[in-house]
N, CA, C and O of each residue as an XYZ file, in Angstrom:
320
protein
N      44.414    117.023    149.696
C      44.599    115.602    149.647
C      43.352    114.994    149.013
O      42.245    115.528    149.080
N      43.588    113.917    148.434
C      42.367    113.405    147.673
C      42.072    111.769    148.490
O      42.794    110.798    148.266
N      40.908    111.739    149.421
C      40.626    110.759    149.491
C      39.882    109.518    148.515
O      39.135    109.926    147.625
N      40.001    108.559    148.610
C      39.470    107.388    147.369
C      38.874    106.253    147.739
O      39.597    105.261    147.822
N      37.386    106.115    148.057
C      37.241    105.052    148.801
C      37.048    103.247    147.887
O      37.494    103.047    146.757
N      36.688    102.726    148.293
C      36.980    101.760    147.316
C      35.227    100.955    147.276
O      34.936     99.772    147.098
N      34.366    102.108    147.509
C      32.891    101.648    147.163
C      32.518    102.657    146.168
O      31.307    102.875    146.129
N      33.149    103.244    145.460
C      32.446    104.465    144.633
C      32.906    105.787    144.563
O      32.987    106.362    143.477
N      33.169    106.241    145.461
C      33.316    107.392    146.005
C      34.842    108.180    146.176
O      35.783    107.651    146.769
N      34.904    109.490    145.569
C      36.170    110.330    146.152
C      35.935    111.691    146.267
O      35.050    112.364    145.738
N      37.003    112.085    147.165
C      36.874    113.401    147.823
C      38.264    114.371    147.809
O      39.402    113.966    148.049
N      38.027    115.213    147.599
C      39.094    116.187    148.025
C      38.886    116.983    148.996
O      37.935    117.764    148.956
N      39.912    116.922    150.265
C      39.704    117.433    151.356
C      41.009    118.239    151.617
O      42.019    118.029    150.945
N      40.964    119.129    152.570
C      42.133    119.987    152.932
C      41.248    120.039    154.653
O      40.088    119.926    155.049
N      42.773    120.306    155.344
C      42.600    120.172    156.827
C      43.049    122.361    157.385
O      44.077    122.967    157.083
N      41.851    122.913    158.188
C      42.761    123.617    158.328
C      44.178    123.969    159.251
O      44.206    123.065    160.085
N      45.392    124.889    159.488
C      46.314    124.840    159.057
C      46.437    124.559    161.153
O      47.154    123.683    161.638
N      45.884    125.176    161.695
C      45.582    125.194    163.588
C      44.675    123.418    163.672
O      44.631    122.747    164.704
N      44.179    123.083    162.599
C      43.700    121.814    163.339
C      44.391    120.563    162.503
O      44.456    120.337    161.294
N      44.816    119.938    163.514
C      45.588    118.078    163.071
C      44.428    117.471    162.660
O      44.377    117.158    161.470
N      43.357    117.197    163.455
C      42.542    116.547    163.526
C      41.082    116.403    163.054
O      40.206    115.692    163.546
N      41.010    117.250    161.968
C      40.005    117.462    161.006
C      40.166    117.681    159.513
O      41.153    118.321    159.151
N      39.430    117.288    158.726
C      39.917    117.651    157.009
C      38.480    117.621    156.761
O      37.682    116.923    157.385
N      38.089    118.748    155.428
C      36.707    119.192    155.095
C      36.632    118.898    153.577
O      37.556    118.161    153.234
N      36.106    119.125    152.934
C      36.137    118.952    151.251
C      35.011    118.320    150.443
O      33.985    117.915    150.990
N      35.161    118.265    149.508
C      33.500    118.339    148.693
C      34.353    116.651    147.685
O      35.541    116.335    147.607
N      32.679    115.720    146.899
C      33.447    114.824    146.167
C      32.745    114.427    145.249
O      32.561    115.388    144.502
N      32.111    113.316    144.778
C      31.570    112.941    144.168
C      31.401    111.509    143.767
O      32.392    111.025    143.221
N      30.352    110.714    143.920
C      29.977    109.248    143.842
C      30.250    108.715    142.243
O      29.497    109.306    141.468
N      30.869    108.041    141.780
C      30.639    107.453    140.352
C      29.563    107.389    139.920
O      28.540    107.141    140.558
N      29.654    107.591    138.866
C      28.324    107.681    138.077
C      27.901    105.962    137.241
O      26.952    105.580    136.557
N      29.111    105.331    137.731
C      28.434    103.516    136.841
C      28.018    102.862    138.052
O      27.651    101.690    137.970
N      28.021    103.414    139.101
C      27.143    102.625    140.336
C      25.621    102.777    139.877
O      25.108    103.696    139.238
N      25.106    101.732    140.334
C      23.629    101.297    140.802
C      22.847    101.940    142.116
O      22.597    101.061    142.941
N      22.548    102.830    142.380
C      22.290    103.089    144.191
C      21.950    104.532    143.928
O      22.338    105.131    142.925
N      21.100    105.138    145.014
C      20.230    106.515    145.288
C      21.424    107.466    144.589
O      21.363    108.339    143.723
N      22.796    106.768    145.538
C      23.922    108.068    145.582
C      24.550    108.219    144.015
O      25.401    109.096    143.865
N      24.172    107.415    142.865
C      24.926    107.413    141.632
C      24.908    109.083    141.245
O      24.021    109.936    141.291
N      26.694    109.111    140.744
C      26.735    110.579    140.515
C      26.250    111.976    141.085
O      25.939    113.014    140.503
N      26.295    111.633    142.450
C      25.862    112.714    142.992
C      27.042    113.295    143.469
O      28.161    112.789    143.390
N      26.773    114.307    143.936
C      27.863    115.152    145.167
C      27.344    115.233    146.514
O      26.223    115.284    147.020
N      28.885    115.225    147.043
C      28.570    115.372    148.607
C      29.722    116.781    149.206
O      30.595    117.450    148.653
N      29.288    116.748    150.241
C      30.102    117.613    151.203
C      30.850    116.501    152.161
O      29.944    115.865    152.698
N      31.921    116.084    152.527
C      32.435    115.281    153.640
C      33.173    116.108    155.019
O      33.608    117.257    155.096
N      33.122    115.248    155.822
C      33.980    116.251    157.052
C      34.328    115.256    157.778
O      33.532    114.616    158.466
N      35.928    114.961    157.670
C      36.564    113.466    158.943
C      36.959    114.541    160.063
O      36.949    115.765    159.931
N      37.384    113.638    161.438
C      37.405    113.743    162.730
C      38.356    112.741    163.184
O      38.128    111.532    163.239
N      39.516    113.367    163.528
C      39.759    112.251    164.240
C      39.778    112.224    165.818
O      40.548    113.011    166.368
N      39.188    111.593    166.409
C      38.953    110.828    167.629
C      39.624    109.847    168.685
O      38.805    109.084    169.196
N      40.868    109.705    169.102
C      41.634    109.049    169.713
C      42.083    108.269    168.337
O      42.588    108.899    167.408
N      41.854    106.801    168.273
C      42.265    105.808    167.483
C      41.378    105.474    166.459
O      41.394    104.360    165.936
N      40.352    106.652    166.031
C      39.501    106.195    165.506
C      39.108    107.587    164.701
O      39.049    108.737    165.138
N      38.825    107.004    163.186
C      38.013    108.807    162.219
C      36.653    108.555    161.785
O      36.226    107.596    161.144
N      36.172    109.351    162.140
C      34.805    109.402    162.199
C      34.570    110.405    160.775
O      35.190    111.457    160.620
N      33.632    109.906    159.851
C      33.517    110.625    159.080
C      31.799    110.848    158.663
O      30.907    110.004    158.751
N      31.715    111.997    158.281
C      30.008    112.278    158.177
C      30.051    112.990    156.373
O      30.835    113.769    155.830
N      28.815    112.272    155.882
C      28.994    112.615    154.035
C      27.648    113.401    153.914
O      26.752    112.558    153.924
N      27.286    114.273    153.837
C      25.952    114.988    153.133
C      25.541    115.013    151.680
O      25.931    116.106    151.270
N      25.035    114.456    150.833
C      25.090    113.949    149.647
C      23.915    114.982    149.267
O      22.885    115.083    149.934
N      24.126    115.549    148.402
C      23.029    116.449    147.857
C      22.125    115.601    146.751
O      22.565    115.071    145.730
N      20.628    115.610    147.255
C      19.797    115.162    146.598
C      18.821    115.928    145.840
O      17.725    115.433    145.578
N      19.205    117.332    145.394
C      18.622    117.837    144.439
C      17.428    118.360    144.542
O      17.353    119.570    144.751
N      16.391    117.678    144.437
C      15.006    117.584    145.129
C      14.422    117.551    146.425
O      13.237    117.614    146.753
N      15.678    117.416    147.251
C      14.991    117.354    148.491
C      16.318    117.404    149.867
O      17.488    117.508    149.499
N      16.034    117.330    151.236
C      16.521    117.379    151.841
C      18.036    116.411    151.807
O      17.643    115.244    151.794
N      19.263    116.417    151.792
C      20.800    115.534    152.323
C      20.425    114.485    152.607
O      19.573    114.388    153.490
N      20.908    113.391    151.989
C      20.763    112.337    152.897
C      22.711    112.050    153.533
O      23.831    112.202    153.044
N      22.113    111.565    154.878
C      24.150    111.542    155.461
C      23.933    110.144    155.764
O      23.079    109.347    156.150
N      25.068    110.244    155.416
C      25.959    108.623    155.732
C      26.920    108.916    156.355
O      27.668    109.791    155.920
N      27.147    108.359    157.393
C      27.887    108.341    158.906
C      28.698    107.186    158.984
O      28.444    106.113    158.437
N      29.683    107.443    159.683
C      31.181    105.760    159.213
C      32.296    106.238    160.561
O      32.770    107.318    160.915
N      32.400    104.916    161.028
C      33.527    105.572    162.083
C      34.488    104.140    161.291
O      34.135    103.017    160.929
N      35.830    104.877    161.271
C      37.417    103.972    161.021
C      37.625    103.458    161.993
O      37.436    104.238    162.927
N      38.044    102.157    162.412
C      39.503    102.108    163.198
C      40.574    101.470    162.448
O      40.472    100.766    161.443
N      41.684    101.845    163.128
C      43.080    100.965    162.807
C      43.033     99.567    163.585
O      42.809     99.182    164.733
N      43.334     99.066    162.456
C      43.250     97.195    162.842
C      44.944     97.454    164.034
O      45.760     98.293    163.650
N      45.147     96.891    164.974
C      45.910     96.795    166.288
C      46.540     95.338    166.411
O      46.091     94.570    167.262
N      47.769     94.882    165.414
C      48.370     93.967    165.489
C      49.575     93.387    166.948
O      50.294     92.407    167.140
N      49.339     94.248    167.463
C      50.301     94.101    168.943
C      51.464     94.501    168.956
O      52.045     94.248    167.901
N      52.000     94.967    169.619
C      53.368     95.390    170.093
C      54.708     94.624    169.643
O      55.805     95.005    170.054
C-alpha cells in the first residue's frame, strides 16, 4: 500500500500477514521542499492503538545519527 501524506512525504508500506495492526515500509520526502528532511529517505512503522495510529519516521541523515518524527492519528468521532 502506498501511503501519501499531504506535507511532503510518501511511503510504501506492507503489513505482515499474522498482524492487523501494524504496516512497515521505507519512503521518501520531496525533494522541492525547503526543510532538514528535503529528499531524504526514511524508514516508517504505523501502529494501531485502539482508535488511534501512531506512527514513528527515522529519516536517514547521511552524516550522522536518524532524526524521528513521531505523530499519533485520531479519527475525528461525529456521533452515533
Amino acid at each position: 500500500m502506498t501511503v501519501i501524506a499531504n506535507n511532503g512525504w510518501s511511503a510504501n508500506v506492507t503489513r505482515p500477514e499474522s498482524v492487523l495492526i501494524r504496516a512497515t515500509g521505507t519512503g521518501h520526502w520531496n525533494s522541492d521542499l525547503t526543510s532538514f528532511v528535503t529528499g531524504r529517505n526514511f524508514n516508517v512503522d504505523f501502529v494501531l492503538k485502539g482508535a488511534r495510529l501512531h506512527m514513528t519516521m527515522l529519516i536517514d541523515m547521511k552524516n550522522g545519527p536518524p532524526q524521528t518524527i513521531k505523530a499519533v492519528f485520531e479519527r475525528v468521532w461525529f456521533g452515533a
